[in-house]
C-alpha positions in Angstrom: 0.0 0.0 0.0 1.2 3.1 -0.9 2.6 5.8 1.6 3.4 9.4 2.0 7.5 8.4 2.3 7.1 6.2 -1.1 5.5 9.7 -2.5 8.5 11.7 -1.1 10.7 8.9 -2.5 9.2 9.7 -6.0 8.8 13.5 -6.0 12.2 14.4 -4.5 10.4 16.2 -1.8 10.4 15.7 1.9 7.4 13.8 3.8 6.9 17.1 5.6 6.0 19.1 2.3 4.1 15.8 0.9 2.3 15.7 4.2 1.4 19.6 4.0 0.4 19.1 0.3 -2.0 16.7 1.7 -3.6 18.5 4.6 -3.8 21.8 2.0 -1.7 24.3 3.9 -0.6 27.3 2.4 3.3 27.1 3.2 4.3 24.8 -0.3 5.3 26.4 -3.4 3.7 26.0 -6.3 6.0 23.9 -7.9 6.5 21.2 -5.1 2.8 21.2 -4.6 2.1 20.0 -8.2 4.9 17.7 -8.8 3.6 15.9 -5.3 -0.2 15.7 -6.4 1.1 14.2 -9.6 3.0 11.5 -8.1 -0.3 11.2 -5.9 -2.7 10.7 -9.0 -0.3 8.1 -10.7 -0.1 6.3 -7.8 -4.2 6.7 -7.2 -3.3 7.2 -3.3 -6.2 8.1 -0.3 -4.6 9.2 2.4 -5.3 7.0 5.3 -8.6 8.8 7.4 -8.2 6.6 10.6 -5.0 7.3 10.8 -5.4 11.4 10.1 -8.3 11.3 12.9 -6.0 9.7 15.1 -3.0 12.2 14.5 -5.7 15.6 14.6 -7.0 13.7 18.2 -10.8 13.9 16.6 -12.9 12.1 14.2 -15.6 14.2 13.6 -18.3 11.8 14.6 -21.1 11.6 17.4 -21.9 8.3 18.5 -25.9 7.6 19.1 -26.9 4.3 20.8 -30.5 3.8 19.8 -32.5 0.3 20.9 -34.1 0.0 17.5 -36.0 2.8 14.8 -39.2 0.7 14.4 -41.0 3.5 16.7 -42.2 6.8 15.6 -40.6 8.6 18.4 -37.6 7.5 17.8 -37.4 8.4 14.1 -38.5 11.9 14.9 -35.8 11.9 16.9 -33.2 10.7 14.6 -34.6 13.6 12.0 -33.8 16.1 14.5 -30.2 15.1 15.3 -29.4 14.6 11.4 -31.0 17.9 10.5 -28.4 19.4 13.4 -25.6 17.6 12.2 -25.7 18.9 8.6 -25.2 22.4 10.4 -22.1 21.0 11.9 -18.8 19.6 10.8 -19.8 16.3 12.4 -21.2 12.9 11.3 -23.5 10.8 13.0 -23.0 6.8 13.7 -26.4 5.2 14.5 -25.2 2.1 17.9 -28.3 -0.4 18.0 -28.5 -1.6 21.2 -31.9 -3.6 21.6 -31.6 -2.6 25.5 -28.6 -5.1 25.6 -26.2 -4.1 28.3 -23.1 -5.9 26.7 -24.1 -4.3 23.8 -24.8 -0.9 25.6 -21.0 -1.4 27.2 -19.2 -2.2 23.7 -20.3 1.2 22.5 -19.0 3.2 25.9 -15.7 1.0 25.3 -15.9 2.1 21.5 -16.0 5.6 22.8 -12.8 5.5 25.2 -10.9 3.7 22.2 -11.8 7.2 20.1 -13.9 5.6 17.7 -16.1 8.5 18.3 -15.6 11.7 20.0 -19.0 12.0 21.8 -22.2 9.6 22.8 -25.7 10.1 22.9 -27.6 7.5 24.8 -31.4 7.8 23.8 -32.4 4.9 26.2 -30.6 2.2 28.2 -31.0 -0.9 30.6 -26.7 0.1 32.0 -26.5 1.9 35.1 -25.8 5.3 34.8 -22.6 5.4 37.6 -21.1 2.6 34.4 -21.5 5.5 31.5 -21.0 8.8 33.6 -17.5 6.5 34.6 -17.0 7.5 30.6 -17.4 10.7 30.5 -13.5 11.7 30.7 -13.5 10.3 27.4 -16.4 12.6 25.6 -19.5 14.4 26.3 -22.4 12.4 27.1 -25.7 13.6 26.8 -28.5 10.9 27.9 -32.3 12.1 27.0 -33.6 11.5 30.7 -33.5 13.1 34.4 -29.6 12.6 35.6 -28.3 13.6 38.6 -24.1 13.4 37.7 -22.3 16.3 37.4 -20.4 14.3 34.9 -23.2 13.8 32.3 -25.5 16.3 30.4 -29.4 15.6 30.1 -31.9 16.6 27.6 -35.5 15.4 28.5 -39.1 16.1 27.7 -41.3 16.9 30.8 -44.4 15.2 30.0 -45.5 14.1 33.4 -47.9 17.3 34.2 -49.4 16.8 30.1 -50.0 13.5 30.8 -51.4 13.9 34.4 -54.0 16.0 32.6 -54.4 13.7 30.1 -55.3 10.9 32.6 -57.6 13.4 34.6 -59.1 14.0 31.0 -60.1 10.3 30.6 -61.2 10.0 34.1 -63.9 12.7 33.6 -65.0 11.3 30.5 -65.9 8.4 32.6 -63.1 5.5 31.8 -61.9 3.7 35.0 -60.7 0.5 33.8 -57.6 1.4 31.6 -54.7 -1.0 29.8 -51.5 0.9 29.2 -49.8 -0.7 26.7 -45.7 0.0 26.4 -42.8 -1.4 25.0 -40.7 -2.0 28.1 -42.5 -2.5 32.1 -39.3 -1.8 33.6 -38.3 1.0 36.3 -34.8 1.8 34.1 -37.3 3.3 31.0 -38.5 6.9 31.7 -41.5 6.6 29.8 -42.5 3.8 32.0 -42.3 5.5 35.2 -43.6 9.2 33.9 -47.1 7.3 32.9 -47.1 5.0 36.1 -46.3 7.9 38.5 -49.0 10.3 35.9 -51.6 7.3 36.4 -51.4 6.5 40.1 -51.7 10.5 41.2 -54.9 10.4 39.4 -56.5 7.0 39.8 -55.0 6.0 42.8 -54.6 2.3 44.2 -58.1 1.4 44.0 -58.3 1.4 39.9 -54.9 -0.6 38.8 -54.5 -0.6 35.3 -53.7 -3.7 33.1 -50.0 -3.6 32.0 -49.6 -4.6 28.9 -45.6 -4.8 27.6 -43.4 -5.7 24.6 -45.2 -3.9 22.1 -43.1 -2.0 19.8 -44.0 -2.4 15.8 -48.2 -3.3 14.7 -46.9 -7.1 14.7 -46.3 -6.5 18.5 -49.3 -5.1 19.1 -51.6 -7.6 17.3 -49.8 -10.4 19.1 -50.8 -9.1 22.4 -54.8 -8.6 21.6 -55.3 -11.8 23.4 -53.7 -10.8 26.5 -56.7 -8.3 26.3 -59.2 -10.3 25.1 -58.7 -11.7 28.9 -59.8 -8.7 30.9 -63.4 -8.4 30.0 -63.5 -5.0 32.7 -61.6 -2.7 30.2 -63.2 0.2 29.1 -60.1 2.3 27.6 -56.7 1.3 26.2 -53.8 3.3 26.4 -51.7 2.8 23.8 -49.5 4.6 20.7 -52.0 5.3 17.9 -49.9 3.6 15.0 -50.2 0.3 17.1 -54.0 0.8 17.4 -55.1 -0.6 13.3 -53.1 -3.8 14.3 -54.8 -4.0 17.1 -58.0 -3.2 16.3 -58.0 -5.9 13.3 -57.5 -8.9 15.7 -60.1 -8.0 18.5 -62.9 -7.5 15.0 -61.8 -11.3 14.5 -61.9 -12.7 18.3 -65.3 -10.5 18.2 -66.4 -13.0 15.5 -65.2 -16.2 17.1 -66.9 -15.5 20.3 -69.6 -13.1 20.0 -70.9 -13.7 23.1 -68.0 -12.8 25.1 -67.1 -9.9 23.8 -69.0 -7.0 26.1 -67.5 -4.4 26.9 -65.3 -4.6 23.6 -67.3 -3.2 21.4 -66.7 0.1 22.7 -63.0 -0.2 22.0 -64.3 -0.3 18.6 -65.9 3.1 18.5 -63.2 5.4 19.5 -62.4 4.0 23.4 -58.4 3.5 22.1 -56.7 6.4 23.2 -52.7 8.0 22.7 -52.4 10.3 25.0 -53.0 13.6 23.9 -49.7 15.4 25.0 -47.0 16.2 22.7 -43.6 14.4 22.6 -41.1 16.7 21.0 -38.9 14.3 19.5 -37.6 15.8 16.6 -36.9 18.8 19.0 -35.3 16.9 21.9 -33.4 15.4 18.7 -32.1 18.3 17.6 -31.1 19.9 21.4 -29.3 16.6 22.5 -27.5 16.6 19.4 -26.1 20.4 19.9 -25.6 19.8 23.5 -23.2 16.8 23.2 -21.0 19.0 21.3 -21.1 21.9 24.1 -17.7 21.7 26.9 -20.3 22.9 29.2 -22.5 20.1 31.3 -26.2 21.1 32.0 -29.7 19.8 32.0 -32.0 21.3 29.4 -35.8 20.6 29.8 -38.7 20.9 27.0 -42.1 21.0 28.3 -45.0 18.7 26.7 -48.2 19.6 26.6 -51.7 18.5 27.0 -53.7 18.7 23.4 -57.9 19.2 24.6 -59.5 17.1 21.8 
């Protein structure tokens, strides 16, 4: 493989001046420059990009780790930290994780090795002590409350939306919800912000069915038998681009067993609700992205809000 000393070899010229050819500074005459370049054209050599990131100690790229893109809210996002990237001189490199810790581990090990100058952790199932331990090695922004002087956050406050949006529902009359989500787990934000929003309004005495692993319309029409099996629902919670999936399974258990279906019907005629509160992704995509590149660490929080239907 060709070199910059075989070029200097060649050209008569020093691998300082080839190597300033290269990089475009001004300080090469004429002369040198173009005998150089031509010995670079006849020998059809690319200068080695790893190796120049290395030797300028960046490589221009922001690291995202992102458990899948099968979600809306997660594609928004991804809009809004490409459309801030193109105003930058960075790239971005897109770290599925599927909420797998080794996985999630890898990428923070990537990120001390300089395969990326900064991270941006949209979710995660690692602890937060394990990535802020990282931070010494780039910013890292995670889009959730923190509390580590070491890490930045960027979050969406949409527990008071979606406190209002559960008193909402409870004046129209529901009491029997199922809130359907892709993970029932303490580490996902989303998960505690609706349980927290839900319990201030219903309390203890209404608990809601939890319905969990839904993330693509598959998902979601695999688990319409799991609600088939609470006859007392009157309102499912759920995201609306699950809700045709959905839908098209309970029409055929309606079928199959008429005379069980009840309450169901309803569901039918407009008792499957999203939440009416706005998300902000593409925003929160576009902050997170412009505050991983900031030196200084701070929190910045959007607010969501309630949409009256």
């Amino acid at each position: 493989m060709t070199n910059i000393r075989e070029i200097a070899e060649l050209s008569g010229y020093s691998v300082s001046s080839v190597s300033r050819v290269l990089n475009n500074p001004p300080y090469v005459s004429d002369e040198a420059r173009e005998k150089i370049l031509q010995i670079v054209r006849e020998l059809d050599y690319t200068p080695n990009l790893v190796a120049k990131e290395l030797s300028l100690g960046n490589t221009y790229k922001v690291g995202v780790v992102i458990p899948h893109v099968r979600h809306t809210y997660f594609t928004k996002l991804i809009n809004g930290m490409l459309d801030q990237a193109q105003r930058s001189a960075y790239n971005l490199l897109l770290l599925p994780s599927q909420y797998d810790k080794e996985l999630e581990l890898q990428y923070l090990e990537q990120l001390r090795g300089q395969a990326f100058d900064h991270l941006i952790f949209t979710s995660r199932s690692i602890g937060l002590e394990t990535i802020a331990s990282y931070a010494k090695y780039g910013n890292i922004v995670c889009l959730e409350t923190v509390n580590h002087s070491q890490l930045s956050s960027v979050y969406v406050d949409r527990k008071p939306a979606c406190r209002e949006a559960f008193r909402w529902l409870k004046e129209l009359g529901y009491q029997h919800l199922a809130l359907v989500f892709t993970r029932k787990d303490k580490r996902s934000s989303t998960y505690r912000m609706v349980r927290e929003a839900y319990d201030e309004v219903y309390g203890s005495e209404h608990e809601p069915v939890i319905i969990e692993g839904v993330t693509i319309e598959e998902d979601a029409y695999q688990k319409a038998q799991e609600l088939w099996n609470h006859p007392e629902i009157d309102c499912i919670q759920m995201e609306m681009t699950w809700q045709q999936a959905l839908c098209r399974l309970m029409k055929k258990l309606e079928n199959s067993s008429p005379s069980s279906w009840g309450k169901k019907t309803c569901w039918l005629d407009g008792s499957w609700v999203s939440l009416p509160y706005t998300t902000k992704s593409y925003q929160l995509g576009q902050e997170s992205f412009e505050q991983v590149l900031s030196e200084e660490k701070k929190t910045i929080v959007l607010k969501s809000e309630f949409i009256q239907r």
